[in-house]
C-alpha positions as CSV (number, residue, x, y, z in Angstrom):
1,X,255.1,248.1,227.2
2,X,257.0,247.5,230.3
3,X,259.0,251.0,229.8
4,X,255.5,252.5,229.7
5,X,254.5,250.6,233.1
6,X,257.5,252.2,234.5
7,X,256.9,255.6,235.0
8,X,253.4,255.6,236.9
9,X,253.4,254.6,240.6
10,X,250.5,255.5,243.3
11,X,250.9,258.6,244.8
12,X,250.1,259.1,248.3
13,X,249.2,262.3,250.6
14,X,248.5,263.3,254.4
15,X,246.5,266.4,255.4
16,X,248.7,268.9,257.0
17,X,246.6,267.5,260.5
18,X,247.8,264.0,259.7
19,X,244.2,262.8,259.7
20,X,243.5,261.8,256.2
21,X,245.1,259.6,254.5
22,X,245.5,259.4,250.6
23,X,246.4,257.9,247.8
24,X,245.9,258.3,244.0
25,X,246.8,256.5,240.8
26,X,247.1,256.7,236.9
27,X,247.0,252.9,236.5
28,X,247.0,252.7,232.9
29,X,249.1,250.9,231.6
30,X,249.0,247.9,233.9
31,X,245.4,247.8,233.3
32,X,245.4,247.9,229.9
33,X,248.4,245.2,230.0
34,X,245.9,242.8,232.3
35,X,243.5,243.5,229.2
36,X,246.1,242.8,226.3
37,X,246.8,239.6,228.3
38,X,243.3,237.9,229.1
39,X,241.7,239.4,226.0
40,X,238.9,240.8,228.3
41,X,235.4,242.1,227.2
42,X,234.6,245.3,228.5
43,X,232.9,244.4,231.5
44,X,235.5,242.2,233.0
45,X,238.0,245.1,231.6
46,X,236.0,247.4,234.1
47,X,235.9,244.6,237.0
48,X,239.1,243.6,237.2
49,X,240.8,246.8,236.3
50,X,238.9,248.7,239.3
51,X,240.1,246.2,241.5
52,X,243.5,246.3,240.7
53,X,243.8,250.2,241.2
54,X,241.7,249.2,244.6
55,X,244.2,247.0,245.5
56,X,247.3,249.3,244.4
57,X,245.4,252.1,247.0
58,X,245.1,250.1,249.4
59,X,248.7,248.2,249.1
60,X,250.3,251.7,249.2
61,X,249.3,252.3,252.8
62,X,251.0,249.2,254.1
63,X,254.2,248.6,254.7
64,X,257.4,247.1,252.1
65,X,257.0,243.7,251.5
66,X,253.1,243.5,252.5
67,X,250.5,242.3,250.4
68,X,246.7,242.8,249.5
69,X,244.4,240.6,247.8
70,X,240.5,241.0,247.0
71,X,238.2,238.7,246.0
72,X,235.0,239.3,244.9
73,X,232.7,236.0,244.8
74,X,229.3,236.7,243.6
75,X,226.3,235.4,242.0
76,X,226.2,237.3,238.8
77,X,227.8,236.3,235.7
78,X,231.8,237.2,236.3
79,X,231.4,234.9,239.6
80,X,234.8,236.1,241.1
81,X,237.4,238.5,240.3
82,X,240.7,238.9,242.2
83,X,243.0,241.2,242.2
84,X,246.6,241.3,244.3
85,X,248.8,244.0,244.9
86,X,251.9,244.9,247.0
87,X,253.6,248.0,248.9
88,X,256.5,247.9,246.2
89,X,253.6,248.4,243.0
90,X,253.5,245.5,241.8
91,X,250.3,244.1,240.7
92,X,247.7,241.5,238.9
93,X,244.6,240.5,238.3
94,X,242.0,238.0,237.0
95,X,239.0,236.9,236.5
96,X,237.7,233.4,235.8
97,X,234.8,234.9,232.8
98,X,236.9,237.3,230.7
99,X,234.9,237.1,227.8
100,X,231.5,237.9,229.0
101,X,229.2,240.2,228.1
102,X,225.4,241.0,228.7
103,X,223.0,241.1,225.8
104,X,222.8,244.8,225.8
105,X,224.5,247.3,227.5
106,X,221.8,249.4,227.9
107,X,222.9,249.6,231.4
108,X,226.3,250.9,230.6
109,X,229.1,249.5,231.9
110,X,227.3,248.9,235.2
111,X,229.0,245.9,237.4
112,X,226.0,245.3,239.4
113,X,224.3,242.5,237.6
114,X,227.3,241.1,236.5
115,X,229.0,240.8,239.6
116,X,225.5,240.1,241.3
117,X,225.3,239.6,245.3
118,X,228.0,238.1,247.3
119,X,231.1,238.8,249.2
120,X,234.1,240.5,249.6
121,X,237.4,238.7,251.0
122,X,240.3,240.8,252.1
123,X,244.0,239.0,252.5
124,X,246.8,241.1,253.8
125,X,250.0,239.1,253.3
126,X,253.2,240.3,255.9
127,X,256.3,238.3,254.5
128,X,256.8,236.2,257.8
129,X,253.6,235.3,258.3
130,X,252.5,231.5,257.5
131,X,248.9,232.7,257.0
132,X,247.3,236.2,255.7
133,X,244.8,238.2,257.6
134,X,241.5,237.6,256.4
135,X,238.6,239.8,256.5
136,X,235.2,239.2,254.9
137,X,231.5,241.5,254.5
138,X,228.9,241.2,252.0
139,X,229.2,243.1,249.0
140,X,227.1,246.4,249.1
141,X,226.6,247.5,245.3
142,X,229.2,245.2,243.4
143,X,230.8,248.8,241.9
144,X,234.2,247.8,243.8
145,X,234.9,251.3,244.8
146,X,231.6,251.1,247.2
147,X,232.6,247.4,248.7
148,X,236.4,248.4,249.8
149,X,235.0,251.3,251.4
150,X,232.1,249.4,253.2
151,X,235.1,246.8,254.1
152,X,237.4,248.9,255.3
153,X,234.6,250.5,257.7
154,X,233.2,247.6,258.9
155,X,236.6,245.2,259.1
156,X,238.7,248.7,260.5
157,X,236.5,251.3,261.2
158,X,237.9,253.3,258.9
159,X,235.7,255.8,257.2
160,X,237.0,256.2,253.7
161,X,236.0,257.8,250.1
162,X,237.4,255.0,247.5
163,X,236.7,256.4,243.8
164,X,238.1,254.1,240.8
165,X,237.4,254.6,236.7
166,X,238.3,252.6,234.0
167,X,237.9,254.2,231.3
168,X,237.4,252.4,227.4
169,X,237.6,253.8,223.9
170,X,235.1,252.4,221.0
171,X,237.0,249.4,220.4
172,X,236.4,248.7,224.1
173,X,240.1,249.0,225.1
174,X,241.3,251.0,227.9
175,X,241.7,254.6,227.2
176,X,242.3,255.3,231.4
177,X,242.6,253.6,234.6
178,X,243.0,255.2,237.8
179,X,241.3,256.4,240.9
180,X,241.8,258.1,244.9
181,X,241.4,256.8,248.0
182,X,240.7,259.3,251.1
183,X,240.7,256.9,254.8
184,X,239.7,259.5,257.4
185,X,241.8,258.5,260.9
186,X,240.6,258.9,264.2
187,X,241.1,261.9,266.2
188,X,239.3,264.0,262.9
189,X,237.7,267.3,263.3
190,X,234.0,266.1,261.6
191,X,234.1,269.3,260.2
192,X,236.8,268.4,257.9
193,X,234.6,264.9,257.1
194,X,231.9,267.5,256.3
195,X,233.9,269.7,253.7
196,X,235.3,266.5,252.2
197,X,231.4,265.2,251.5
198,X,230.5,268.9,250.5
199,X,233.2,268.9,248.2
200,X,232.3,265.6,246.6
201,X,228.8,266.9,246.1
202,X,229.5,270.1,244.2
203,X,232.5,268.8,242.2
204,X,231.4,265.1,241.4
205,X,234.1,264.0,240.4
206,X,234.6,261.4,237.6
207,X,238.1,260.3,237.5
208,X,237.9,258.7,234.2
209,X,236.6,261.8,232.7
210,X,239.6,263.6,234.9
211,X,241.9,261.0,233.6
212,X,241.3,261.7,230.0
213,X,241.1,265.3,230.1
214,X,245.0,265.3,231.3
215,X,244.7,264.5,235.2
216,X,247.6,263.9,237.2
217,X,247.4,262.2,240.4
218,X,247.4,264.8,242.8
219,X,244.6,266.3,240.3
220,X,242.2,263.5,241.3
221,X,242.6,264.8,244.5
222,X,242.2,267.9,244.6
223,X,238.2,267.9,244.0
224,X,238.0,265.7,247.4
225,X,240.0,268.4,249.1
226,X,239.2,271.9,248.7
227,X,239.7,274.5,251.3
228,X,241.7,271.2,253.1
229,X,245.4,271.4,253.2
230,X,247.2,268.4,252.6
231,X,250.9,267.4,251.4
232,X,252.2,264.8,249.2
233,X,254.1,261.8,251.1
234,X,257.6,260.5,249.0
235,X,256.6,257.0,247.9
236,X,259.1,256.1,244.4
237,X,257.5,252.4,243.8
238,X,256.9,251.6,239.8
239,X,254.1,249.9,239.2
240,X,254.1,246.7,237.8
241,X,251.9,244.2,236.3
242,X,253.5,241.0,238.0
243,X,252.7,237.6,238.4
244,X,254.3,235.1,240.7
245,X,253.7,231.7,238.5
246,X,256.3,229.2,238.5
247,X,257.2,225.7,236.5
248,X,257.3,224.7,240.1
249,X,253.5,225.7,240.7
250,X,252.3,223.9,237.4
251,X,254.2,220.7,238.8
252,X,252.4,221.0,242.3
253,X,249.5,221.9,240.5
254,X,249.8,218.3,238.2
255,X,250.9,216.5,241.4
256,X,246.7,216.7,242.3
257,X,246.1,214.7,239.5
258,X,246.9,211.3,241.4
259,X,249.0,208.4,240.0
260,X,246.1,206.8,237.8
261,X,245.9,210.1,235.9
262,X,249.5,210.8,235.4
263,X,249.8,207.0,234.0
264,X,247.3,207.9,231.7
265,X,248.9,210.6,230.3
266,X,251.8,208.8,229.8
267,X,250.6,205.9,228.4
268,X,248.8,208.8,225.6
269,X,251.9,210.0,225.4
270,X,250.2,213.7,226.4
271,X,253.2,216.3,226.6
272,X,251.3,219.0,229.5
273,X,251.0,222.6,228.1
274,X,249.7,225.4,230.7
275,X,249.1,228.7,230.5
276,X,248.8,231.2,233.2
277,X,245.5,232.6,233.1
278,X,246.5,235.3,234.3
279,X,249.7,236.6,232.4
280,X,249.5,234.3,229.9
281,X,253.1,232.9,230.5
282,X,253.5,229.1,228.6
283,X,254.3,226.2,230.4
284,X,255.1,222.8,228.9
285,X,255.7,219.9,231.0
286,X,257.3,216.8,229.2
287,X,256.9,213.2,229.2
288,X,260.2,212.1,231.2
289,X,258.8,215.2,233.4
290,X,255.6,213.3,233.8
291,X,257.0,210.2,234.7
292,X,259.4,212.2,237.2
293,X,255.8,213.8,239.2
294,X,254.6,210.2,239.1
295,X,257.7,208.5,240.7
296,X,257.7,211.1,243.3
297,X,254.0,210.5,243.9
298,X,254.8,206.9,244.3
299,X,257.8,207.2,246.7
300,X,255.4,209.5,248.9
301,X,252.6,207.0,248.9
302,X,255.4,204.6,250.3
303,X,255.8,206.3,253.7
């Protein structure tokens, strides 16, 4: 698997006027690595995995060693879904309901009822900063693609085309992942802005479809772009599906617990085993480890 992940990265492109900026993706196999992990249904396949190629667009265009996390927090049945992603292509996400599913899906694969109405939280993490940027607008059409580009117009205002497919075969695993990202800059002829929504009017196009037929990156951009000239930008970054969890966390994480808790898992004799959620890593924390989290606890209460 992780010789597979390897070889895709997010490609990114400049008109030849410098005022578009792109980015595209075959996410693949870090999508259907997220799925092999969580054991997803296929609507939580589709939420999470759209985010994660949104956040691997949007990571590309920052700057090494910067960060982007979205969370979607709605009312619908997935109630959140995150997805984090950095500059050098590395990647995760999650979702607190992977096994859901409607009781038909004669909507499709729709995300609108599931992710229901709510909003969309933006972090950009720089490495020496104590706390991330936040930004945060309601949720337009819970389809991911439509709420980054709503966000970055109303957080930046930048106008942007942000189309994201996650494709799945019968057995509702993912077949495809990818999508493009187009952020128009200021100082644009609107005549170019006109071509660009001509173009995706008479070409539709449907990147999972593009995706399956055999579509590269710069593929999935070249429907967007017709009769626009534009050149492709070096950027060698592997992606990566990569989680940041630590022993260290899951002792922090037990420290919560309080004294009276910890005692009583001792006195059960309850050896802690944690798994990530989100890559599925294992994590057992002993009895001696236990009474070491308490101690600590204890000593702190002291001063």
């Amino acid at each position: 698997m992780a010789k597979e992940q390897t070889k895709e990265r997010v490609h990114r492109f400049v008109s030849k006027d410098l005022t578009l900026r792109i980015a595209a993706v075959d996410a693949t196999s870090v999508v259907a690595h997220m799925q092999d992990l969580q054991k997803t249904a296929p609507i939580p396949t589709v939420a999470v995995g759209r985010s994660m190629v949104g956040a691997l667009l949007m990571a590309s265009n920052l700057k090494d060693g910067q960060q982007v996390g979205l969370l979607f927090k709605g009312s619908g049945p997935l109630q959140s879904v995150y997805a984090e992603a950095g500059y050098n292509g590395q990647v995760r996400g999650y979702t607190p309901n992977p096994t859901y599913q409607p009781a038909n899906y004669d909507k499709g694969l729709s995300l609108k009822d599931a992710m229901g109405i709510g909003l969309l939280t933006v972090a950009r993490h720089q490495p020496f900063q104590k706390q991330p940027f936040h930004g945060t607008v309601e949720m337009v059409s819970g389809e991911v693609g439509d709420d980054i580009a709503h966000y970055l117009n109303q957080s930046h205002q930048i106008r942007s085309v942000v189309s994201l497919g996650v494709y799945l075969d019968t057995n509702g695993k993912v077949a495809k992942a990818g999508g493009v990202i187009i952020e128009v800059m200021p100082g644009v002829d609107e005549a170019v802005v006109d071509r660009i929504q001509q173009n995706y009017e008479k070409n539709r196009p449907n990147i999972s479809k593009m995706l399956m037929d055999g579509a590269q990156p710069v593929d999935l951009v070249k429907p967007f772009m017709e009769g626009i000239e534009f050149e492709e930008l070096e950027h060698d970054q592997s992606l990566e599906y990569f989680c940041p969890c630590t022993k260290d966390r899951v002792v922090r994480a037990l420290e919560t617990l309080g004294e009276a808790e910890l005692q009583d898992m001792i006195d059960k004799k309850e050896e802690v085993h944690v798994t990530c959620q989100v890559c599925g890593k294992p994590y057992n924390v002993t009895i001696p480890e236990v009474e070491a989290i308490k101690k600590h606890l204890h000593k702190e209460s002291m001063h």
